[in-house]
C-alpha positions as CSV (number, residue, x, y, z in Angstrom):
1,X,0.0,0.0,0.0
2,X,1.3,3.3,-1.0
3,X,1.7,6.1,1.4
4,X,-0.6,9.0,-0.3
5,X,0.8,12.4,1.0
6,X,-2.3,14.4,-0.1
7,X,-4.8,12.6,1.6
8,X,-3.2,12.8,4.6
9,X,-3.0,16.6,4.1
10,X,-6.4,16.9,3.3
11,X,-7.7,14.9,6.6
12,X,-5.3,16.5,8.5
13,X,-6.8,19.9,7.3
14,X,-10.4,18.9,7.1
15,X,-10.0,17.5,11.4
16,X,-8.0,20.7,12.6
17,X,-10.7,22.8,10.9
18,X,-13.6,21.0,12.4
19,X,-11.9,21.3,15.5
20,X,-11.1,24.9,15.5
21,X,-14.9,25.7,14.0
22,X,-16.4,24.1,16.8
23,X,-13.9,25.6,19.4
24,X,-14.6,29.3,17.9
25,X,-18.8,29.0,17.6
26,X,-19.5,26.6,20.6
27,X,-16.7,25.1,22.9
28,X,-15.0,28.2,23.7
29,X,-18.0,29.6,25.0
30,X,-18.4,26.9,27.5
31,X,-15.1,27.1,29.0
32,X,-14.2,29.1,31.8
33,X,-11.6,32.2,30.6
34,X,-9.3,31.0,33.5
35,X,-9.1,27.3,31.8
36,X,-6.4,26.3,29.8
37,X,-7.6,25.4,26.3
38,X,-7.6,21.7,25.5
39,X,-4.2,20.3,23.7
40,X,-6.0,19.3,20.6
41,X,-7.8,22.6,20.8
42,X,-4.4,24.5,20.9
43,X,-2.5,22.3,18.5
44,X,-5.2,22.9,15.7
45,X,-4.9,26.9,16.4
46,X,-1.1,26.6,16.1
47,X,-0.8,24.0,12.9
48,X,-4.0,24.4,11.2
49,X,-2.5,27.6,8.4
50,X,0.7,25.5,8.3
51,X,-0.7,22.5,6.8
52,X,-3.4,24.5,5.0
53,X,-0.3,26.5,3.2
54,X,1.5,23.1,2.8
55,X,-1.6,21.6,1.2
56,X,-2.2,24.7,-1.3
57,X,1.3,25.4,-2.7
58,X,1.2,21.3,-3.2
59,X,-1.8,21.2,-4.5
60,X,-1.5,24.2,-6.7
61,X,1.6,25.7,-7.3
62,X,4.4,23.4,-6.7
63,X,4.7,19.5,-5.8
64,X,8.2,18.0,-4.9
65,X,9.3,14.9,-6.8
66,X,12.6,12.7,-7.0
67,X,13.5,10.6,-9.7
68,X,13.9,7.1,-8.9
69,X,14.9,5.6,-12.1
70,X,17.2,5.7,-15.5
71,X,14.0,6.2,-17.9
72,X,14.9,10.2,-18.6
73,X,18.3,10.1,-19.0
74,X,20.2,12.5,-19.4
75,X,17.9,15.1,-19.1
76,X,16.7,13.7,-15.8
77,X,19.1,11.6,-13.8
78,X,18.7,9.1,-10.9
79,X,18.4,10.9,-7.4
80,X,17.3,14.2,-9.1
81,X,14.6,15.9,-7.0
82,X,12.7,17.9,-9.0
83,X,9.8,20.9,-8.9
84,X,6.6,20.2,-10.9
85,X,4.8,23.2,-12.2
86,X,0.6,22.2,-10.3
87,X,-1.2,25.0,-12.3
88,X,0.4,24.4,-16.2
89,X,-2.4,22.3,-17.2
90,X,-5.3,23.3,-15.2
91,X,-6.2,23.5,-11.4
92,X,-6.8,20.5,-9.9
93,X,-8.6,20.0,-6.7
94,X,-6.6,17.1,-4.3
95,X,-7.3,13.7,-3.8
96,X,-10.7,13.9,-6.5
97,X,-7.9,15.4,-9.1
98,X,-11.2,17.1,-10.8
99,X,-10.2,19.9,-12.5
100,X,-11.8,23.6,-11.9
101,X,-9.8,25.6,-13.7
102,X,-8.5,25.2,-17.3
103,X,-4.9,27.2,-17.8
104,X,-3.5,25.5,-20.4
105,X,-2.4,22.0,-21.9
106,X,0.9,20.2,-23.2
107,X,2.4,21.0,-25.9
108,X,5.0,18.4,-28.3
109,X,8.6,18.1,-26.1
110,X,7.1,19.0,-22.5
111,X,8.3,16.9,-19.5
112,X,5.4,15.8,-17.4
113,X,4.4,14.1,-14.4
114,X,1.2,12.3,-14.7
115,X,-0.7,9.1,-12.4
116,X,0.0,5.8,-14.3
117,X,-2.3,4.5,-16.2
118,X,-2.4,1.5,-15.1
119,X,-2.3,2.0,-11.7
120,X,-3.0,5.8,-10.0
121,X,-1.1,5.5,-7.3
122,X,2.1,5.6,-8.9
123,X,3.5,8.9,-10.5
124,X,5.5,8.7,-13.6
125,X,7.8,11.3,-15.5
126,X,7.9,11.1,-19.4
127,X,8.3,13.5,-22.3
128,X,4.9,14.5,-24.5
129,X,6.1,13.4,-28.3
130,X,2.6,13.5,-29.6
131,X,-0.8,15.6,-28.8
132,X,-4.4,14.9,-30.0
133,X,-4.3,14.7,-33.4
134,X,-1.1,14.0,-34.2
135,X,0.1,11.0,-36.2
136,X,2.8,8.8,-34.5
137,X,5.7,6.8,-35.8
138,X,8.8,5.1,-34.2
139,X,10.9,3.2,-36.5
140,X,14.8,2.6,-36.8
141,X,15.7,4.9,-33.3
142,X,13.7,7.8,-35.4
143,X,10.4,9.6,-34.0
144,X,7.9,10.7,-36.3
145,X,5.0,12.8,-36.2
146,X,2.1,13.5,-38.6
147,X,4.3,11.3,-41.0
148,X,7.6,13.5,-40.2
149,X,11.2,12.1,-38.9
150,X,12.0,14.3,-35.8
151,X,15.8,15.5,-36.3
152,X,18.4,13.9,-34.3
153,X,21.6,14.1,-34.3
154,X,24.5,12.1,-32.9
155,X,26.5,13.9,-30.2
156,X,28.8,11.3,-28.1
157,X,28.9,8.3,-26.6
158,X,27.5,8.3,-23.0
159,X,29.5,7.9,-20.3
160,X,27.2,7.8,-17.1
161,X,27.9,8.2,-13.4
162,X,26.1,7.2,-10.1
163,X,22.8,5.1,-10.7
164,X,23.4,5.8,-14.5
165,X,26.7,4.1,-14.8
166,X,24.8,1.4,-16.1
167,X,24.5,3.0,-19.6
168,X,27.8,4.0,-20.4
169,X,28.5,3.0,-23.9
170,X,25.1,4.4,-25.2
171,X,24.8,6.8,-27.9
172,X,24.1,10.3,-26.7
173,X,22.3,12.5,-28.9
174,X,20.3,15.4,-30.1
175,X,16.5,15.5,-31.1
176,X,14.7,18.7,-32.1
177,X,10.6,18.3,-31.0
178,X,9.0,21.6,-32.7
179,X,10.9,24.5,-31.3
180,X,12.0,22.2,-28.2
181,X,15.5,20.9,-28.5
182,X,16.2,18.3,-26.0
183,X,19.0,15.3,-25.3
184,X,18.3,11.3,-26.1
185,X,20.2,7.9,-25.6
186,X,20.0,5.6,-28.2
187,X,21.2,1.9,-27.5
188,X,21.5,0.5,-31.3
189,X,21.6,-2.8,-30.1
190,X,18.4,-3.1,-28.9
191,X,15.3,-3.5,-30.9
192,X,13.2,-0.8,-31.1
193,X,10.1,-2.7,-29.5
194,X,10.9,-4.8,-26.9
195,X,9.2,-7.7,-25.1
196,X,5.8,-6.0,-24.0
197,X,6.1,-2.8,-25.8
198,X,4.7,-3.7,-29.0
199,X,2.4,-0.3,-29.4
200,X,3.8,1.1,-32.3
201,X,5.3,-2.5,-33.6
202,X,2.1,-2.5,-36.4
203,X,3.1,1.3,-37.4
204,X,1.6,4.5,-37.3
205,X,-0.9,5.7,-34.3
206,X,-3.2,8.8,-34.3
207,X,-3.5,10.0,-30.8
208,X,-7.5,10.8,-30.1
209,X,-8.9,13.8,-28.3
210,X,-8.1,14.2,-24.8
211,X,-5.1,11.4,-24.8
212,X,-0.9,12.0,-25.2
213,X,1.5,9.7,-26.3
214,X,4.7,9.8,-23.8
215,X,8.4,8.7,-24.2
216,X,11.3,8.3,-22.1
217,X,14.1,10.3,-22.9
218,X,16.6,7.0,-22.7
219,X,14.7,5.5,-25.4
220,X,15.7,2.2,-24.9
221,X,15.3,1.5,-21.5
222,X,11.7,3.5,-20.5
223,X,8.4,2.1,-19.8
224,X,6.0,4.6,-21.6
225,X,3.4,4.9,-24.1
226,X,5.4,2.4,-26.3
227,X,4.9,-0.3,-23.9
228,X,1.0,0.4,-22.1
229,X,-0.6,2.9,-24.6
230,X,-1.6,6.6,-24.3
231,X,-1.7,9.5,-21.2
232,X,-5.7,10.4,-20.6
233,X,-5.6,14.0,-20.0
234,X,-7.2,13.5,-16.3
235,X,-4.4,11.7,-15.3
236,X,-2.0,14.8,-15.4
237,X,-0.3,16.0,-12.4
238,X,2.1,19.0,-13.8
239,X,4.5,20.1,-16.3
240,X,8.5,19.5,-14.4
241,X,9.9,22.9,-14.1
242,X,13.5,22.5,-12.1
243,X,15.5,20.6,-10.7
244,X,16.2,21.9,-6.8
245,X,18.1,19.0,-5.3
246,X,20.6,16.1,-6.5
247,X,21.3,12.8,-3.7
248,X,22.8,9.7,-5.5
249,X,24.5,7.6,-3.1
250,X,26.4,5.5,-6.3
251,X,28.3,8.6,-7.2
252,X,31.8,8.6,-6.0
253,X,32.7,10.5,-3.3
254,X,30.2,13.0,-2.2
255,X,26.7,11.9,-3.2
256,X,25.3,14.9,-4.3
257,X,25.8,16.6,-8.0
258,X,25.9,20.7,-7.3
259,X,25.8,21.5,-11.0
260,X,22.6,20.1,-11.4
261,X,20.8,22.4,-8.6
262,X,18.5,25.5,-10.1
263,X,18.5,23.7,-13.9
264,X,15.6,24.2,-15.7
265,X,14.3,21.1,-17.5
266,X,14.0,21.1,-21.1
């Protein structure tokens, strides 16, 4: 069972308000002004606008993340805690995740966090390759939209550190999505559908209304759209903004990457 931060928040809230309503309009009137006010009583007076702070710039401004895994590499790399932008794609309320305010939707190359689909209590980070519309392609390590190869071009090979050591000896490179230029690895060796991810194996797919098609930015070693199918629109948390922290206890030495802290994800 996972541990769900914003319904804790929320019940948290939703008690110390109860408390402090019924203190203000009934209890507090019953008590004797020489009695000390009961612990819950005080503790909901003193922690009620923390949390209720907590739970708004969470809920719509700013949520923490960290990445746990390789799949955005090397935009993104293992032990990267990250900022994700709440109000990009529309105001959300927490824990029913229905959205009252609509400010906006992805666009081709965005980074996003967004609830699995296949199970909501997970959060995943991918890139948006394809919007509602759009025409999708993946064949020989080359994206292609509305019938188009996506330009890529062939920087280095990788040498990783930390939790990415593991794909040294990858091919780093460049891909250009619309106006949003943005790193790739490439592992030529591997097929381009592998066991389970055999979305795009029969060819093109049009993405319907409401739906985005995500990939991983280490191409060959991400489970996205490729491999379970398309992002509903209701299942989007935020757009990734910045990375504010770096912990990898792999990397040699001191476990923390300073170069990475204030980037802006692209």
């Amino acid at each position: 069972m996972s541990f769900d931060i914003e319904t804790v928040l929320v019940t948290v809230v939703v008690v110390m308000g109860v408390v402090w309503l019924l203190d203000r309009l009934y209890l507090r009137k019953l008590r004797k002004k020489d009695v000390k006010e009961p612990f819950l009583v005080d503790l909901s007076h003193s922690l009620l606008p923390v949390f209720l702070i907590v739970l708004i710039l969470r809920s719509f401004v700013f949520e923490p993340f960290r990445i746990p895994s390789g799949s955005m590499m090397p935009t993104l790399l293992v032990g990267d805690f990250i900022l994700v932008n709440k109000y990009a794609y529309g105001l959300r309320l927490p824990v029913s995740h229905t959205k009252v305010l609509d400010t906006g939707s992805p666009q081709r190359g965005d980074v996003v966090v967004f609830r699995f689909p296949m199970n909501d209590s997970i959060d995943y980070i991918k890139r948006i390759v394809a919007v509602p519309g759009d025409t999708v392609a993946y064949r020989d390590k080359i994206l292609y939209i509305n019938g188009q190869p996506q330009p890529v071009e062939a920087l280095e090979v990788y040498n990783g550190v930390g939790g990415g050591k593991r794909e040294t000896g990858v091919l780093h490179a460049s891909e250009r999505l619309d106006s949003v230029e943005h790193s790739v690895l490439v592992n030529q060796r591997r097929p381009d559908f592998g066991p389970g991810c055999q979305v795009l194996a029969n060819g093109p797919v049009r993405i319907p209304e409401g739906h985005y098609f995500a990939m991983g930015d280490n191409r060959d070693n991400s489970n996205d759209s490729r491999c379970w199918g398309l992002v509903p629109e209701k299942n989007l948390v935020g757009r990734a903004s910045m990375i504010w922290m770096n912990f990898d206890s792999d990397l040699p030495g001191f476990p923390v990457e300073w170069s990475r802290i204030g980037e802006i994800i692209k």
